[in-house]
C-alpha positions in Angstrom: 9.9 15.7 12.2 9.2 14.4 8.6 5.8 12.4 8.1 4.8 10.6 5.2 1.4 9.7 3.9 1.8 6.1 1.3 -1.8 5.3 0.0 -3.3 2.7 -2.0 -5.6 0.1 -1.7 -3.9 -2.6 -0.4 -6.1 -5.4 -1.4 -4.4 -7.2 -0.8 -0.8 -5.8 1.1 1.5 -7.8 0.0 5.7 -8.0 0.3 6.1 -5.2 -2.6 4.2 -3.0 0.4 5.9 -3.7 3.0 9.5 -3.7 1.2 8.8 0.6 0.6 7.5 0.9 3.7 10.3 -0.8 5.7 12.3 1.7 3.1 10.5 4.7 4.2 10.5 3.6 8.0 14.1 4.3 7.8 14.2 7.4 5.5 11.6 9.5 7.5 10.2 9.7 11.5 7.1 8.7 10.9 5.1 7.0 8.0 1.2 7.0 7.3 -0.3 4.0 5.3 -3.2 4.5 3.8 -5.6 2.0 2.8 -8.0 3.7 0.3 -11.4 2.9 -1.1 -10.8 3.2 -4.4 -14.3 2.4 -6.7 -12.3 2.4 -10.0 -11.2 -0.5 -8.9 -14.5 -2.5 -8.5 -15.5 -4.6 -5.3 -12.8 -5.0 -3.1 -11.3 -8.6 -1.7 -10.8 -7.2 1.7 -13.3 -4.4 3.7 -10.9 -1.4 5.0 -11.1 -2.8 8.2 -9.9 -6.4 7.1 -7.2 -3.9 5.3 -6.2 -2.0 8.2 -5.8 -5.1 10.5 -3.3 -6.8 7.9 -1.5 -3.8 7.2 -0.7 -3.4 11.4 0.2 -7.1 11.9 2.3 -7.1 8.6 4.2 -3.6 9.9 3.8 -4.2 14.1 8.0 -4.5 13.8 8.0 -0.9 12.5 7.4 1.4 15.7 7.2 4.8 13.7 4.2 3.2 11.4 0.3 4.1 11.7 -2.3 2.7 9.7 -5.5 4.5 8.5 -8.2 4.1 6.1 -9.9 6.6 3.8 -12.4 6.9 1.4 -11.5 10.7 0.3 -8.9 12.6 -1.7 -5.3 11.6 -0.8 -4.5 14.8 -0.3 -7.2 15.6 2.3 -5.8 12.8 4.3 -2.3 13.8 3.8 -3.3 17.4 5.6 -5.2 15.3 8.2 -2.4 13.4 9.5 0.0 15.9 9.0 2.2 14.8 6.3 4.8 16.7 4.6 5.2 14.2 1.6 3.3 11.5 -0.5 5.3 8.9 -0.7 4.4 6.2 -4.1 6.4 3.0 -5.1 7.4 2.3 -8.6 8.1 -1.2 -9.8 8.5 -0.1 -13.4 9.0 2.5 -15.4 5.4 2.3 -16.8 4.2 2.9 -13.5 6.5 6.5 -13.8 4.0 7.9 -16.1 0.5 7.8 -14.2 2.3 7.9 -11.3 3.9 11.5 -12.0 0.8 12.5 -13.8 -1.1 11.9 -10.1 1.8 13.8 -8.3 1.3 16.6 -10.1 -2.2 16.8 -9.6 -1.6 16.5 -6.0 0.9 19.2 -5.9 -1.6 21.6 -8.1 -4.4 21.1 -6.3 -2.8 20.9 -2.2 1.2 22.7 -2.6 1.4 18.7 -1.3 4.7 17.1 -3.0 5.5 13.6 -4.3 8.5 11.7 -3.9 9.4 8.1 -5.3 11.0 4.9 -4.0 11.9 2.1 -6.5 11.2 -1.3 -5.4 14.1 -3.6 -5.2 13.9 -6.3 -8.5 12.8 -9.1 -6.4 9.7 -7.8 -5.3 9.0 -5.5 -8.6 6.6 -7.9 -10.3 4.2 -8.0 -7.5 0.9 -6.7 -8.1 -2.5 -7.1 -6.0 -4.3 -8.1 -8.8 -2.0 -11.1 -9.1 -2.4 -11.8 -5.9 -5.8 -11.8 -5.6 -6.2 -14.4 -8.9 -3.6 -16.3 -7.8 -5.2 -17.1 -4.8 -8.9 -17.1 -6.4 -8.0 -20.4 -8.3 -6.0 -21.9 -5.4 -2.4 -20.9 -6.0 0.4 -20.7 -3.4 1.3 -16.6 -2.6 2.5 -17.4 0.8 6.2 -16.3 -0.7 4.5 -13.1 -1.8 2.4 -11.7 1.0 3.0 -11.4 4.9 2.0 -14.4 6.9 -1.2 -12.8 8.2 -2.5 -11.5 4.3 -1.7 -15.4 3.5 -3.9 -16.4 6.0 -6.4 -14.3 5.5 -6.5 -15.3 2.0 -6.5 -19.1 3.2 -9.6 -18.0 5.1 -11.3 -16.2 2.4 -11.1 -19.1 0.1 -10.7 -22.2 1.7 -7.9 -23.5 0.5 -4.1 -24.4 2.1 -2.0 -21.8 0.8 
């Protein structure tokens, strides 16, 4: 049985997320999302909690999908929950470079490999920092996040979507 860890912060998940892991659902037996604290980031929209509870409802259609949280090395977590692979999405090619640069960091410092799943063009621009301003300033996302991270967002800032 091959299990995959995919981390990141997740702040929020949005339809970029779910796209790979719908796409590793059905490559692999069982896949790990990880919702990180990540302090180069800064303060975080959502608590890992808030995280975790968006990530299940936006994946409970999956049934080979678990959801953790961390606030340690990747790596540690991938031993932890018994993954074979890391799994990483790449909307660009500029993503390729730190991307590969973190793989291989992984791999040198855990024997822990890497792979990579290109996101499909429609969800490619996507990012969580978009998101998140978008929705700061009272913009519509609901096309770009799951329907529970939209109205969670809602929540967060009182506004319709």
């Amino acid at each position: 049985m091959t299990c995959v860890l995919y981390p990141g912060s997740f702040d929020p998940f949005h339809n970029g997320h779910r796209e790979l892991v719908e796409t590793a659902s059905f490559l692999f037996e069982e896949v790990v999302v990880g919702a990180i604290r990540n302090p180069q980031k800064g303060e975080p929209l959502f608590g890992l909690e808030a995280r975790e509870d968006m990530i299940r409802e936006s994946l409970d259609h999956l049934d080979n999908v678990r959801v953790v949280s961390f606030s340690k090395l990747v790596v540690e977590v991938a031993k932890e929950v018994g993954a074979d692979l890391i799994v990483k999405g790449l909307r660009a090619l500029s993503d390729a470079e730190s991307e590969m640069a973190q793989a291989q960091m992984n791999l040198a410092i855990s024997g822990v490999h890497t792979i990579f799943i290109p996101s499909a063009s429609a969800s490619s621009f996507i990012a969580s920092k978009y998101i998140r301003d978008i929705a700061r300033f009272g913009g519509d996302v609901s096309s770009l996040v799951p329907t529970t991270v939209a109205k969670r967002l809602q929540e967060k800032y009182g506004r319709k979507k």
